[in-house]
C-alpha positions in Angstrom: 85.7 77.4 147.7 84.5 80.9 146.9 87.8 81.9 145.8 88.1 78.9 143.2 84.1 79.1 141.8 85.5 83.4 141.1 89.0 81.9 139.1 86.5 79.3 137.0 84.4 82.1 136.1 86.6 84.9 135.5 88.0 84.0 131.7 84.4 83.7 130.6 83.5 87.1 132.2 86.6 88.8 130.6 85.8 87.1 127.6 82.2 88.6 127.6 83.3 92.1 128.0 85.6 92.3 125.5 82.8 90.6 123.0 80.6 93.3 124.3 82.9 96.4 123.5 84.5 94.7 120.1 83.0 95.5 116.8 82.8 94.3 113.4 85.3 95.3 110.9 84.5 96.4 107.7 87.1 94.5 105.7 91.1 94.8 106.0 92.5 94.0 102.3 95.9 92.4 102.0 97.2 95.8 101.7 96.8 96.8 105.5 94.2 99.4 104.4 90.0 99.3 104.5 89.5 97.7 101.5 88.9 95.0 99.2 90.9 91.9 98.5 93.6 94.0 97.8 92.8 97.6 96.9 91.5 100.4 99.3 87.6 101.5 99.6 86.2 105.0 100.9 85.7 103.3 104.3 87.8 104.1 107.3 87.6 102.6 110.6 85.5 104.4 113.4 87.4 106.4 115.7 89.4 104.3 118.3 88.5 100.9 116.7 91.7 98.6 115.9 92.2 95.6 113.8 95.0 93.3 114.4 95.2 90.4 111.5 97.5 88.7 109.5 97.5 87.0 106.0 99.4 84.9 103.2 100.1 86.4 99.3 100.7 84.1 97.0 104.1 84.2 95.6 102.8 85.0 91.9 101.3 88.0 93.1 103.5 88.6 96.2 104.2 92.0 97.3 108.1 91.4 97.3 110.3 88.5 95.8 107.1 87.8 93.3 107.4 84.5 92.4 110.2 83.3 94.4 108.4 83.7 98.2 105.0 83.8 99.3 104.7 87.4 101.5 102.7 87.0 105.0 101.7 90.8 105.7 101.0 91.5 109.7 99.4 94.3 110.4 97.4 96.8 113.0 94.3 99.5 111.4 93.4 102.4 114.0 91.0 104.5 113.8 92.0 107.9 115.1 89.3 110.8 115.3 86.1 110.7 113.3 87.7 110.4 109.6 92.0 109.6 110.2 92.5 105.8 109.4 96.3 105.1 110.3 97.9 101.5 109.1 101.2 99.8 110.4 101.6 96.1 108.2 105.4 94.1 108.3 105.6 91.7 105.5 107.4 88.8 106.4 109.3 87.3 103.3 110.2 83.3 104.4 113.2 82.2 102.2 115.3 85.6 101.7 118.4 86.8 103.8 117.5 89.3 105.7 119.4 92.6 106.9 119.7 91.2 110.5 121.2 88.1 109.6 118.1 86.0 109.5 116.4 83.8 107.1 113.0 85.8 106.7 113.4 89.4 104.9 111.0 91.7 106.8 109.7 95.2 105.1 107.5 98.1 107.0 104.4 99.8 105.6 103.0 102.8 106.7 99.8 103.9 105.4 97.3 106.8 105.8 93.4 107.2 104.6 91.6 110.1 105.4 87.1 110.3 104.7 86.9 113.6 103.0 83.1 113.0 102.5 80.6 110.7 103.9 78.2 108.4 101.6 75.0 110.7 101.1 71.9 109.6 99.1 73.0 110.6 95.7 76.7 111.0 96.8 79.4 108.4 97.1 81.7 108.3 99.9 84.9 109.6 99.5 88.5 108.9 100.5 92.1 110.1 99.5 94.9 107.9 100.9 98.8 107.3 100.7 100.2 103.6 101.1 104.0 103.5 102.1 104.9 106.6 103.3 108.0 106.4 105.1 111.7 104.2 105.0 112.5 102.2 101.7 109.0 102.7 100.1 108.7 99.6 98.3 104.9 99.6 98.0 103.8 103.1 97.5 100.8 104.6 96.1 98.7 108.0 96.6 95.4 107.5 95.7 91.8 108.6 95.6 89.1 106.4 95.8 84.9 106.6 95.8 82.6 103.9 97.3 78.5 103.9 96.6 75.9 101.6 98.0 73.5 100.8 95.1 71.4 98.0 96.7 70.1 97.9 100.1 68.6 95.5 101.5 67.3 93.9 105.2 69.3 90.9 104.2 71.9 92.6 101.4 73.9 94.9 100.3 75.4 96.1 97.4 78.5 98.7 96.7 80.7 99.6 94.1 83.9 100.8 94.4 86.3 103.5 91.9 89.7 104.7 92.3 92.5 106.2 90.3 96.3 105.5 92.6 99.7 107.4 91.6 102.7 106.9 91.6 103.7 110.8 92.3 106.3 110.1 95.7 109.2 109.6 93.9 111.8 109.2 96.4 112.8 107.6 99.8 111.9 109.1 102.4 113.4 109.0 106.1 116.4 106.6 104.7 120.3 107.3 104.1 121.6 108.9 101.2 123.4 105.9 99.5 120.0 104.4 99.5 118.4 107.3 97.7 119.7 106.0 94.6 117.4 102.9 94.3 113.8 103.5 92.5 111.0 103.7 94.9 108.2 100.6 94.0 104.8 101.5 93.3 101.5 99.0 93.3 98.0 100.3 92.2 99.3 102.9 90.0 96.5 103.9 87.3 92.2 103.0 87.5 91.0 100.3 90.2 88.0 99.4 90.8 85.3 96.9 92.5 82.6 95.7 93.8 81.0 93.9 96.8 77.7 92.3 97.4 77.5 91.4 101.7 74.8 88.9 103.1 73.5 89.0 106.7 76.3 90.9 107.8 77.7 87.3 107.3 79.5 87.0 103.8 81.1 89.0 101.7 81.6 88.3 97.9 84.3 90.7 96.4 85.4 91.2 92.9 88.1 94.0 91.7 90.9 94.7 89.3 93.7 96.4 91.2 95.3 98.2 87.7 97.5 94.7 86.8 94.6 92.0 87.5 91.3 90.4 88.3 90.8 89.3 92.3 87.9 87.8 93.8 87.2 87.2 97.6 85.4 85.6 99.8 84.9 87.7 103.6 83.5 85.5 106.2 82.4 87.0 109.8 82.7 84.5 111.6 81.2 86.6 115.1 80.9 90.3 116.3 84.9 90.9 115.9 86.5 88.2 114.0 86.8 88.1 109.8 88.8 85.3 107.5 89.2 86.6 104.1 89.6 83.6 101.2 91.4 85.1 98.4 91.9 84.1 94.7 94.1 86.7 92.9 94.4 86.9 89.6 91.4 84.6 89.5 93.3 81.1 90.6 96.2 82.2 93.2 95.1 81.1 96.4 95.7 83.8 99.0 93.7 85.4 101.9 93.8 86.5 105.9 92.0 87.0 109.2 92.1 89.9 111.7 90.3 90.5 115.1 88.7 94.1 115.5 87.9 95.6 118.9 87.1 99.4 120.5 89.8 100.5 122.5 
């Protein structure tokens, strides 16, 4: 009897704990990076905390195959020491042949973001970052980007966000020489920008132009750890994700 009242009781218990050591994320964009709807902010993850999430691009904005094939981007954020933000993301691409035989094409993205300076009163945060670092490079971009907080409220909070991404990694990297040849992609190349306005640690409202568009947002935390982003980019392409953010 004793034995069976400890297996009823033990999911709830595990449950609690890992409630009690998870945290709130502050926003994974569809990029795999801390961030907007879809480009990157100054913030980095705390050191040891990990988002896992997953989303859906819309195929008239999609990453790869745009316009043929929505793109459903999985990834994993890590915080690693106090400032080092390190991103892993495979977009899966449903539709397309892939190079091990299947039906859904799958592309790796490795990203890096690194807090060169912490928000101060009069100073904004700031970040310098790289998106794709490593294999085909399909998605790069090197970037640096500022975030302020110009409203702060009990119950709101207000932030803008400026970047500038380039397009200066020019070749593969890590891949054979016959593939060399091919052009490396490039996203956010040029000025982004944004802007956020958060409610009761509750909603988010995002707005941003990503160098090619207009994107608005909609974060919800739903508890302590887990976030669904609703995303329109481009104003009217229905897109977004959730992820689940814990302390190791």
């Amino acid at each position: 009897m004793k034995f069976n009242y400890q297996k009823k009781y033990l999911p709830i218990f595990l449950l609690f704990v890992f409630i009690w050591f998870s945290n709130s994320s502050g926003g994974i964009s569809l990029g795999g990076t801390s961030g907007l709807v879809t480009i990157p902010t100054a913030t980095v993850l705390r050191d040891r905390q990990v988002t896992i999430g997953i989303g859906v691009v819309n195929k008239n904005s999609a990453y790869l195959e745009r316009g043929k094939c929505d793109n459903f981007p999985f990834y994993i954020v890590i915080g690693y020491l106090p400032r080092l933000e390190f991103s892993a993301v495979i977009n899966f691409i449903l539709g397309r042949t892939s190079y091990d035989g299947t039906d859904t094409y799958k592309d790796g993205v490795v990203s890096l973001q690194y807090l060169l300076l912490n928000e101060k009163k009069i100073l904004p945060a700031l970040s310098v970052g790289v998106r794709d670092i490593y294999s085909f490079i399909l998605l790069n971009t090197s970037y640096v980007v500022m975030s302020k907080t110009i409203i702060q409220r009990p119950t709101s909070i207000f932030r803008l966000h400026l970047g500038y991404g380039s397009d200066i990694i020019d070749r593969h990297i890590g891949v054979p020489k016959h593939d060399r040849k091919h052009p490396v992609g490039h996203t956010i190349v040029g000025v982004f920008g944004g802007l956020d306005i958060q409610w009761f640690n509750i909603l988010v409202c995002m707005l941003e132009y990503d160098t090619e568009k207009i994107n608005i947002g909609l974060r919800v935390k739903l508890n302590p750890y887990f976030n669904i982003d609703i995303d329109f980019l481009n104003m009217e392409e229905l897109s977004g994700s959730m992820n689940l953010s814990f302390r190791l």
